[in-house]
C-alpha positions as CSV (number, residue, x, y, z in Angstrom):
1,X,0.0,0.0,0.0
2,X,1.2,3.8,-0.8
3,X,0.7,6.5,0.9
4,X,0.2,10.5,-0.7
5,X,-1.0,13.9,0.9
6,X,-1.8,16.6,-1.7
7,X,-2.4,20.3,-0.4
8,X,-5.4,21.0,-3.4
9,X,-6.1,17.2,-4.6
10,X,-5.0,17.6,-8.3
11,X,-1.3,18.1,-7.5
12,X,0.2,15.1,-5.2
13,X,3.5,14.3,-3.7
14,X,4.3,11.1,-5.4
15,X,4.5,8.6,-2.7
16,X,7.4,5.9,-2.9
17,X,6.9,1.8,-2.3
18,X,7.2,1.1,1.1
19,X,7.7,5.2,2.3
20,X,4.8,4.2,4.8
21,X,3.7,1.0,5.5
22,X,0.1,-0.2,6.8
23,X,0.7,-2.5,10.0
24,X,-1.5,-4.2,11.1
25,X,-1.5,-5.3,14.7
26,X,2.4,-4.0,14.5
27,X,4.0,-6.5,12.2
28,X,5.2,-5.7,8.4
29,X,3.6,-9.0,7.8
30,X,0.6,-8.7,5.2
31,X,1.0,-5.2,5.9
32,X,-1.8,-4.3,3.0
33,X,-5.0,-3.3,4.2
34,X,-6.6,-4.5,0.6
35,X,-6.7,-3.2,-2.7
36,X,-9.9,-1.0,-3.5
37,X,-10.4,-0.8,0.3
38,X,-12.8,1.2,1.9
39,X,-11.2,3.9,4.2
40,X,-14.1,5.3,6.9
41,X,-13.5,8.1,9.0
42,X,-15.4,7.9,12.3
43,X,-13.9,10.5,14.4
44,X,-17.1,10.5,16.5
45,X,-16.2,7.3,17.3
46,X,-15.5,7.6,21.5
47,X,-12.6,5.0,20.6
48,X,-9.6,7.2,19.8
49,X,-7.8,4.0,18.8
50,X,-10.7,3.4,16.2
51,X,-10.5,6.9,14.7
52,X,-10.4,5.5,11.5
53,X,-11.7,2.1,10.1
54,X,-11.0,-0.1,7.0
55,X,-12.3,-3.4,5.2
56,X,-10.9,-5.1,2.2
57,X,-12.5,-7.0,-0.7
58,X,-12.3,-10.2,-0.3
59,X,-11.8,-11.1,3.0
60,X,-14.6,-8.7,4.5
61,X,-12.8,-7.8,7.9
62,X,-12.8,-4.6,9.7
63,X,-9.2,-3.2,10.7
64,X,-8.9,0.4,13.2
65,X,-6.4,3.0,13.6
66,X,-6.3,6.4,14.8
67,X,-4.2,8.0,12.3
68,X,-4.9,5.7,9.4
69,X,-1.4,4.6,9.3
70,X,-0.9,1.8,11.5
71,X,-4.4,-0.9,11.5
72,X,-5.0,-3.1,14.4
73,X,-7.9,-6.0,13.4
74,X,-11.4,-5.0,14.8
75,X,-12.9,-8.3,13.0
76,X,-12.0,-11.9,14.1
77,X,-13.9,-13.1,11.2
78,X,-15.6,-12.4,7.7
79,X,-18.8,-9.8,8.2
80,X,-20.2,-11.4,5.1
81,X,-19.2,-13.6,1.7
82,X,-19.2,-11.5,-1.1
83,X,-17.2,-11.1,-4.4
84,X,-13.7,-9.6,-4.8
85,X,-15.3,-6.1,-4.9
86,X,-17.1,-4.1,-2.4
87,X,-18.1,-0.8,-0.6
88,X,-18.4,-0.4,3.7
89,X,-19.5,3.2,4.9
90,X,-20.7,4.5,7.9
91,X,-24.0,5.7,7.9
92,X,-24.8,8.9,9.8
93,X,-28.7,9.0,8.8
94,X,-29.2,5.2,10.4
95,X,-26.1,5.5,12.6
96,X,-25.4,1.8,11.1
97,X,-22.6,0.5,9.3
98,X,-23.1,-0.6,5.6
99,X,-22.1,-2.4,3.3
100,X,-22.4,-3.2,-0.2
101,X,-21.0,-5.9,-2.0
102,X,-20.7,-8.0,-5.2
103,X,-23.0,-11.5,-5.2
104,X,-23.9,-13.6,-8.1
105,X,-27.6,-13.8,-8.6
106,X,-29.5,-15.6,-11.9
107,X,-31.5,-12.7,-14.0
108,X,-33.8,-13.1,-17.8
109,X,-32.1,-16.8,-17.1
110,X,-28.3,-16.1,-17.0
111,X,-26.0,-15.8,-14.2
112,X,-24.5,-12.2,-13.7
113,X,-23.2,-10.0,-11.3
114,X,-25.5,-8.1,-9.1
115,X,-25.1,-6.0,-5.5
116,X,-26.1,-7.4,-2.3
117,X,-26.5,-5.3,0.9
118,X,-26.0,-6.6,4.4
119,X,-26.3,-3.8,7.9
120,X,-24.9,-3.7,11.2
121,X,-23.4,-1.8,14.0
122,X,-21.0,-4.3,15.7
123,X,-17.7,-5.9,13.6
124,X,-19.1,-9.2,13.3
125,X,-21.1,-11.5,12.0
126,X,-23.7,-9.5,9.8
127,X,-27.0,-10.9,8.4
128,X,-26.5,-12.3,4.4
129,X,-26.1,-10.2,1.7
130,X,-29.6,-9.6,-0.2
131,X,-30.0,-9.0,-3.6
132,X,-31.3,-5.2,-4.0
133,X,-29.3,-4.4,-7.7
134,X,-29.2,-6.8,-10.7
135,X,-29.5,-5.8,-14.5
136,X,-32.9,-5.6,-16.1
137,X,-33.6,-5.9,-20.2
138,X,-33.4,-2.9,-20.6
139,X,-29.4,-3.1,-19.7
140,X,-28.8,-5.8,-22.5
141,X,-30.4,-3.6,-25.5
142,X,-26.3,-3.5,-26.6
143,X,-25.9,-7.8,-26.9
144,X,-26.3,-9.4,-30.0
145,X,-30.0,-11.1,-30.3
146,X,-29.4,-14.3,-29.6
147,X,-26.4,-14.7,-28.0
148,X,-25.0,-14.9,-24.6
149,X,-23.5,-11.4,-24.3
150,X,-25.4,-9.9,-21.0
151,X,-25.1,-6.9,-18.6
152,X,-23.2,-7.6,-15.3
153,X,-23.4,-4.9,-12.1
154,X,-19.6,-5.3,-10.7
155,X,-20.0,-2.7,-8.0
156,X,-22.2,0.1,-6.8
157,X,-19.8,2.2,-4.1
158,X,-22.3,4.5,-1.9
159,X,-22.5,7.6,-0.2
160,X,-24.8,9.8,2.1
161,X,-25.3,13.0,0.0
162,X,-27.7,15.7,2.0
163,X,-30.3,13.3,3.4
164,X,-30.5,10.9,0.6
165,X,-28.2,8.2,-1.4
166,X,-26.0,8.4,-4.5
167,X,-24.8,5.2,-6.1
168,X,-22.1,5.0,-8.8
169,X,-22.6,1.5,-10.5
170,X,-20.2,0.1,-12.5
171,X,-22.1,-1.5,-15.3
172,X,-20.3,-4.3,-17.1
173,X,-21.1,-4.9,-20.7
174,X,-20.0,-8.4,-21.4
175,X,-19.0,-8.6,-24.9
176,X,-17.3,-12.0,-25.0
177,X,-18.7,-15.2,-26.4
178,X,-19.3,-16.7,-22.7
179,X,-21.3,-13.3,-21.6
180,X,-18.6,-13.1,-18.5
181,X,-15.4,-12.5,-18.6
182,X,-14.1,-9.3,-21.8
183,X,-16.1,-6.1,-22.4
184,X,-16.1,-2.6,-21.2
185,X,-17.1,-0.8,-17.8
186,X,-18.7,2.8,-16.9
187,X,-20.1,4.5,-14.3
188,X,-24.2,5.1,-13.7
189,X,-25.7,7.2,-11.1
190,X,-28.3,5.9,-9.0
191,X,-30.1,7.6,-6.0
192,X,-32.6,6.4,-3.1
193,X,-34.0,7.7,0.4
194,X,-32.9,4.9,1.9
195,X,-30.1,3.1,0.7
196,X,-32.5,-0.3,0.0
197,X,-34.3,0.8,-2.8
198,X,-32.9,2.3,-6.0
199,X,-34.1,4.5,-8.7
200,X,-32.0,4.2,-12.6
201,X,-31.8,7.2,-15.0
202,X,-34.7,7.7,-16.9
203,X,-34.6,7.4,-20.9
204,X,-31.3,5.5,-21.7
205,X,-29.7,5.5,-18.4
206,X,-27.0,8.0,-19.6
207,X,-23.6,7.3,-17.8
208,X,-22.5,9.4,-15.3
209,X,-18.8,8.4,-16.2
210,X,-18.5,7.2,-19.5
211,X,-15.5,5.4,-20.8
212,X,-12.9,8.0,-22.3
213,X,-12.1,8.4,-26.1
214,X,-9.9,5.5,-28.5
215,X,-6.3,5.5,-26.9
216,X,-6.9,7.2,-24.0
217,X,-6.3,6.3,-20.2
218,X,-9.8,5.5,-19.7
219,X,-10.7,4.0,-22.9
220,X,-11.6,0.5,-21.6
221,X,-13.1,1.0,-18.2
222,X,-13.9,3.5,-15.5
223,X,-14.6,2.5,-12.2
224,X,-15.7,4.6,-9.2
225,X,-15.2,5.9,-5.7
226,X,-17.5,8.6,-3.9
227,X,-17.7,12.1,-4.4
228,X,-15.8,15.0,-2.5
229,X,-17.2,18.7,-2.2
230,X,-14.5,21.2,-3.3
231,X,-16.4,24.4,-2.5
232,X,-18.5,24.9,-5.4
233,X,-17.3,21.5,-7.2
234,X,-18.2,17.9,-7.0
235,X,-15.0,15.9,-7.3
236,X,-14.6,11.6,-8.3
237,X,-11.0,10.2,-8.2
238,X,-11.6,7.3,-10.1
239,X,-9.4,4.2,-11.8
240,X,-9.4,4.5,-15.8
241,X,-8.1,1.6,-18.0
242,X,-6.9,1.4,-21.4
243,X,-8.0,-2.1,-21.6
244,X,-11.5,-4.5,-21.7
245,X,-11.9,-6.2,-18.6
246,X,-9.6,-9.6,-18.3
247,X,-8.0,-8.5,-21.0
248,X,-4.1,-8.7,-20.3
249,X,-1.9,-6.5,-19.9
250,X,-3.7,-2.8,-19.5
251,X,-2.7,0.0,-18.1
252,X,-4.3,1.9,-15.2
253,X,-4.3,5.1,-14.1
254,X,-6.2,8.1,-11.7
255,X,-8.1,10.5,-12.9
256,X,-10.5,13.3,-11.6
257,X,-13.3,14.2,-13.2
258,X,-15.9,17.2,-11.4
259,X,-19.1,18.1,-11.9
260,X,-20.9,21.6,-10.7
261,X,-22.1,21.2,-7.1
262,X,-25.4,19.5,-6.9
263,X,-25.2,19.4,-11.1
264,X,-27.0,15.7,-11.2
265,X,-29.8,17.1,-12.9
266,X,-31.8,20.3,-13.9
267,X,-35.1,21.8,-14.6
268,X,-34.7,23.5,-18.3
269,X,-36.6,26.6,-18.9
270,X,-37.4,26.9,-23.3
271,X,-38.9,29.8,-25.4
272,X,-42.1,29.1,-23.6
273,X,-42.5,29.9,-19.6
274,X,-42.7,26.5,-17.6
275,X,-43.4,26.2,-14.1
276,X,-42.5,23.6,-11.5
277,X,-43.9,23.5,-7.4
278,X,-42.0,21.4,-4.7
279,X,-43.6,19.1,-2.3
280,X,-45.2,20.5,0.7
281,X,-42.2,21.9,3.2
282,X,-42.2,22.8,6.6
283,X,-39.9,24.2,9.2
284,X,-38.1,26.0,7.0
285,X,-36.9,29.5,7.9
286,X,-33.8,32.0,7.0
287,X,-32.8,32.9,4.2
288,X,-33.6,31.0,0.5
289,X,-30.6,29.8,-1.8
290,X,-30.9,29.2,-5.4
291,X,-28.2,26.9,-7.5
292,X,-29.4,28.3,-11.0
293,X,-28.6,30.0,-14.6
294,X,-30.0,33.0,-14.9
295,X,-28.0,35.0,-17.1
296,X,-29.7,34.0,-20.1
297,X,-33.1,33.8,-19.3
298,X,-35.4,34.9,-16.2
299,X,-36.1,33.1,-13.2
300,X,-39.0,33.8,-10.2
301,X,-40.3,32.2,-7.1
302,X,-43.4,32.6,-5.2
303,X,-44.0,30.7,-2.0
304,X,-47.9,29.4,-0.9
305,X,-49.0,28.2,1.9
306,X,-50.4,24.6,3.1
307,X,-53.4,25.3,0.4
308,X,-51.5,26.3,-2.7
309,X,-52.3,30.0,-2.5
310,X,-49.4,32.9,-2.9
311,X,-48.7,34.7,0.5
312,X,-48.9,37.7,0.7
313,X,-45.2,39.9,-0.1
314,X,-43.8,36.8,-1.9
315,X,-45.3,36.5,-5.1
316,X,-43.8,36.6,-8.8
317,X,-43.8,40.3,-9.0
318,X,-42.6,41.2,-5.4
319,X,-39.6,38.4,-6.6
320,X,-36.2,40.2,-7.1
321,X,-35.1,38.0,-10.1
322,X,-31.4,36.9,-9.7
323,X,-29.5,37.9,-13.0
324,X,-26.2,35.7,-13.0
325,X,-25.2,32.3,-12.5
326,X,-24.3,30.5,-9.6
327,X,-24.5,27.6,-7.0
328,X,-25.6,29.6,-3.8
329,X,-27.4,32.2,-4.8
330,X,-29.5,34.3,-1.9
331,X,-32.6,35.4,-3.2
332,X,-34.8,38.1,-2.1
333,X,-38.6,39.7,-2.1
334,X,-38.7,43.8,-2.8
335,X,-39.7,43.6,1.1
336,X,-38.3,40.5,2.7
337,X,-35.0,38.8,3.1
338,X,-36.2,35.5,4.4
339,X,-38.8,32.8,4.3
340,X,-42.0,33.9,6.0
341,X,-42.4,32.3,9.3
């Protein structure tokens, strides 16, 4: 395992083999905490020895440490039996532990990958993985008719974003005769309100991180990690290949690719006004922040109350319409500042 700080994440002091190595329970002996391991922070953890946490692929075993250096095993055996790929977090909406893990699973009559999900809050012993992602029809529209070509899910890494889920899936189109072992990988976004049950893109499920261009880095496959807010920027370090999957040798690499914050969608306005109303909210108060585009066109907001009707002071024309672009933008009525009470 390597080790590198960076003081703005794009530029990073090249780490050497072996500069620092990852103990675990003090000996140099199997010193790797696991390729493609999760790394949890859990500073609120009242452990100061358990500061941070990690769990390979493969073996499914939690390690601690307090400055992510040196591991000590938390885990005396397996959590679960999964695949060779995997994703543990720490949940701080269900104050559980979570994990999400590769598990073969029979779908349309062919075996494929799929994601199975197993909770807890202890280190050991968690209930079976259950299948909650596997490829539908829909994801095989690419194979041939009548062959064996088929859609695999190799991994779906997780995070907690605001109070809901974001899921990077790495979808696996395999190409070969056998439907299993060559064919490219990207990266498809998936979101839920509670981690269990997933929603896909609509129309043709565009890729959130598609495979780069013919000869570059990332021609052959991309494959995930979470997201990191940068100020205004969403940020994914990811692995990019120049090669199909199993096929030897490729060449891998890390690249960074960033998206505006909270950019996962948008509401479009055309030549002709549209309007849109959110759900019914309450308890809200302060001030009200807009991530829009308004340069080129005009934008208003009017707020109503439980029935639907404008209040008073905070309809279209009392709205002072914001006239740049920007993620946090605080909007204002000609004679209020904030939300009404």
């Amino acid at each position: 395992a390597l080790y590198a700080t960076s003081e703005d994440g794009i530029k990073w002091v090249k780490p050497k083999l072996g500069l620092i190595p990852w103990k675990v329970n003090g000996s140099k002996e199997n010193n790797i905490v696991g390729g493609g391991s999760s790394i949890l922070h859990t500073p609120d953890d009242p452990d100061p020895a358990r500061r941070y946490k990690a769990i390979g692929p493969g073996h499914y075993k939690f390690k601690a440490s307090p400055d992510g250096l040196n591991w000590t095993e938390l885990s005396k055996s397996p959590i679960f039996s999964a695949g060779d790929t995997g994703h543990v977090f720490w949940d701080p909406l269900t104050k559980k532990y979570r994990g999400y893990a590769k598990i073969n699973a029979v779908v349309s009559g062919q075996r494929r990958r799929a994601v199975g999900f197993s909770e807890d809050v202890t280190f050991e012993n968690w209930a079976p993985l259950k299948l909650i992602m596997a490829p539908d029809d829909f994801d095989d529209r690419w194979a041939k008719p009548g062959s064996v070509q088929r859609t695999h899910f190799y991994n779906c890494p997780i995070m907690v974003y605001q109070n809901m889920y974001l899921g990077f899936m790495m979808v696996y189109r395999a190409e070969d005769d056998e439907g299993y072992f060559h064919g490219p990988m990207f990266v498809e976004l998936m979101t839920s309100r509670d981690g269990i049950h997933w929603l896909r893109e609509e129309g043709d499920r565009p890729p959130l991180l598609p495979c780069g261009p013919e000869r570059a880095f990332d021609h052959g496959m991309v494959t995930a990690c979470s997201l990191l807010v940068v100020g205004d920027e969403l940020r994914m370090y990811y692995a990019g290949y120049d090669g199909l999957h199993d096929y030897l040798p490729f060449h891998s690499a890390i690249g960074v690719a960033t998206l505006r914050k909270d950019g996962f969608a948008s509401i479009d306005g055309g030549d002709n006004p549209g309007t849109f109303t959110t759900k019914r909210l309450k308890g809200l108060k302060g001030k009200l922040h807009l991530n829009c585009e308004a340069g080129g066109g005009l934008l208003q907001v009017e707020v109503l109350d439980g029935k639907g009707r404008v209040i008073p002071g905070y309809g279209r024309k009392d709205f002072v319409e914001p006239r740049g672009d920007g993620v946090d933008q605080v909007v204002r009525w000609s004679k209020h500042e904030e939300l009404p009470a």
